[in-house]
C-alpha positions in Angstrom: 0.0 0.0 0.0 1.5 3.2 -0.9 1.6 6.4 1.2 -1.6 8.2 -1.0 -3.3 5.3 -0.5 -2.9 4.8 3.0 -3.6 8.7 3.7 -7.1 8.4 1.3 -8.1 5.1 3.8 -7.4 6.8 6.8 -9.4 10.2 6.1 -12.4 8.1 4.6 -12.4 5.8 7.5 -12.0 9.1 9.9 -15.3 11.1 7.9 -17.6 8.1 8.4 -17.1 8.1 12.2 -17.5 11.6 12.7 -20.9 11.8 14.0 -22.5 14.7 11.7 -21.1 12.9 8.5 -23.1 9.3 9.8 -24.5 7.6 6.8 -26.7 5.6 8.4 -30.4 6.8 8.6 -32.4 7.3 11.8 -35.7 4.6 11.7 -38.8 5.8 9.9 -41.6 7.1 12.2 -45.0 6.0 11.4 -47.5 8.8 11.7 -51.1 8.0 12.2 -53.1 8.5 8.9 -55.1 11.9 8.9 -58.1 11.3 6.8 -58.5 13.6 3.7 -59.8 16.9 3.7 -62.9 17.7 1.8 -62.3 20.5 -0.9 -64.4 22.9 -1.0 -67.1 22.6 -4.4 -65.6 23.6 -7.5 -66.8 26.9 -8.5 -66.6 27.6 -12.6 -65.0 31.7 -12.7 -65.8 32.6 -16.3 -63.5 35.2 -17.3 -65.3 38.0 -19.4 -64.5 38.1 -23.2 -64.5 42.1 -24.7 -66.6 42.4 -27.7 -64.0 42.9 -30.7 -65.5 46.2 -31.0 -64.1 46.8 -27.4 -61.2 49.3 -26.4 -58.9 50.3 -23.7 -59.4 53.5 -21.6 -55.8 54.3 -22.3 -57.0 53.9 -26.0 -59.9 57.0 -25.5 -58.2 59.4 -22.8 -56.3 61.8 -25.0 -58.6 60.8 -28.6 -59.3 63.8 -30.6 -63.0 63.5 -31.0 -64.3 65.0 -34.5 -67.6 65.4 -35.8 -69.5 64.5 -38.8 -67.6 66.8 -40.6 -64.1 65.3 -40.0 -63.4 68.3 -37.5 -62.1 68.6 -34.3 -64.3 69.5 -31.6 -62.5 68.3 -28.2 -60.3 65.4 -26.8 -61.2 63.0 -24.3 -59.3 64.6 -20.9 -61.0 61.7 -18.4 -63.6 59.1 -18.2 -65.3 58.9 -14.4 -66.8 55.4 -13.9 -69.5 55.2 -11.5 -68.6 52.7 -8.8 -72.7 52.2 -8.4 -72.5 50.5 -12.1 -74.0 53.7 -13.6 -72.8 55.4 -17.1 -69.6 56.3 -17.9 -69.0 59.8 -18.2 -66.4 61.0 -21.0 -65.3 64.3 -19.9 -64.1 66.6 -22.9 -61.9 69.2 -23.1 -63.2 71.8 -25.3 -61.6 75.1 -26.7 -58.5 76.6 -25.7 -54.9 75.9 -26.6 -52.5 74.2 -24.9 -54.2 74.0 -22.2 -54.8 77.8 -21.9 -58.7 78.7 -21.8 -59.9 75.0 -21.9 -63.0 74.2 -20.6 -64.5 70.7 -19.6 -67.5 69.3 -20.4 -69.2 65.8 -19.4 -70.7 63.9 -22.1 -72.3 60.4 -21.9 -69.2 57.9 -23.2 -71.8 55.9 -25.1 -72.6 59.2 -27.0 -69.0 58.8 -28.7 -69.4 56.4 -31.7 -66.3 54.7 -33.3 -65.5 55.4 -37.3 -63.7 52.8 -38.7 -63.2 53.9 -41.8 -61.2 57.2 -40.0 -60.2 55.0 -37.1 -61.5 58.0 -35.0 -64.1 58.5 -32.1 -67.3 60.6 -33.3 -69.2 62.4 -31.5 -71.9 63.0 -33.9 -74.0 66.5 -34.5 -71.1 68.4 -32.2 -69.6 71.7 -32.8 -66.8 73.2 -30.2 -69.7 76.1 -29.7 -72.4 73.4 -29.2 -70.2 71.8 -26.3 -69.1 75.0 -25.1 -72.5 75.3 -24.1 -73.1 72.9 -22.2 -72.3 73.4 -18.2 -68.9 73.4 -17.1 -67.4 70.0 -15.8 -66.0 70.1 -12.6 -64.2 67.3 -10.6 -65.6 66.2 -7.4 -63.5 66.6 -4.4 -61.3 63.7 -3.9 -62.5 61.0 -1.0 
């Protein structure tokens, strides 16, 4: 037996009695059996399916809205979404530029109608004096 091998015999023989390095395995412990536990029913969550005609809120906030005469009459500012499941409200900005002399009005959102053909939102029969008009939008104070 040479010196390596001698060294390799002793340090394997001197790992396998050092009790944390025991190879041995401590008896299995039985454990009574717990009986199964009923799952509740399965419940079926359908997740709801947007029409294809559906778009994003991010997709209408900031949309130039033009009439029927391809013209510009306001941009989309907000939408307010009643928590109590009533109508969305599309509030316009109207008039102004940049900002400057802007007034908002609150339209219906199911007022604005979707041209394909211009890939626009329409807000049929409008002119910036006929929203103008109507009463000032103003935001309710925050809860």
């Amino acid at each position: 037996m040479t010196n390596s091998s001698l060294r390799r015999g002793l340090l394997t023989a001197a790992v396998l009695t050092i009790p944390g390095f025991a190879l041995a395995q401590a008896p299995a412990t039985t454990r009574p059996a717990t009986p199964p536990v009923a799952s509740p029913p399965a419940t079926t969550v359908t997740t709801p399916t947007p029409a294809a005609s559906a778009r994003r809120a991010s997709q209408i906030i900031g949309a130039n809205i033009i009439n029927d005469e391809n013209r510009g009459v306001g941009e989309v500012h907000d939408l307010m979404v009643d928590t109590a499941g009533g109508a969305t409200i599309a509030v316009l900005s109207v008039g102004g530029f940049l900002g400057i002399g802007e007034r908002y009005v609150a339209i219906p959102l199911s007022e604005l109608r979707w041209n394909n053909d211009r890939e626009r939102w329409m807000l049929p029969g409008a002119t910036v004096d006929s929203l103008k008009a109507r009463p000032a939008f103003t935001y309710p104070e925050r809860r």
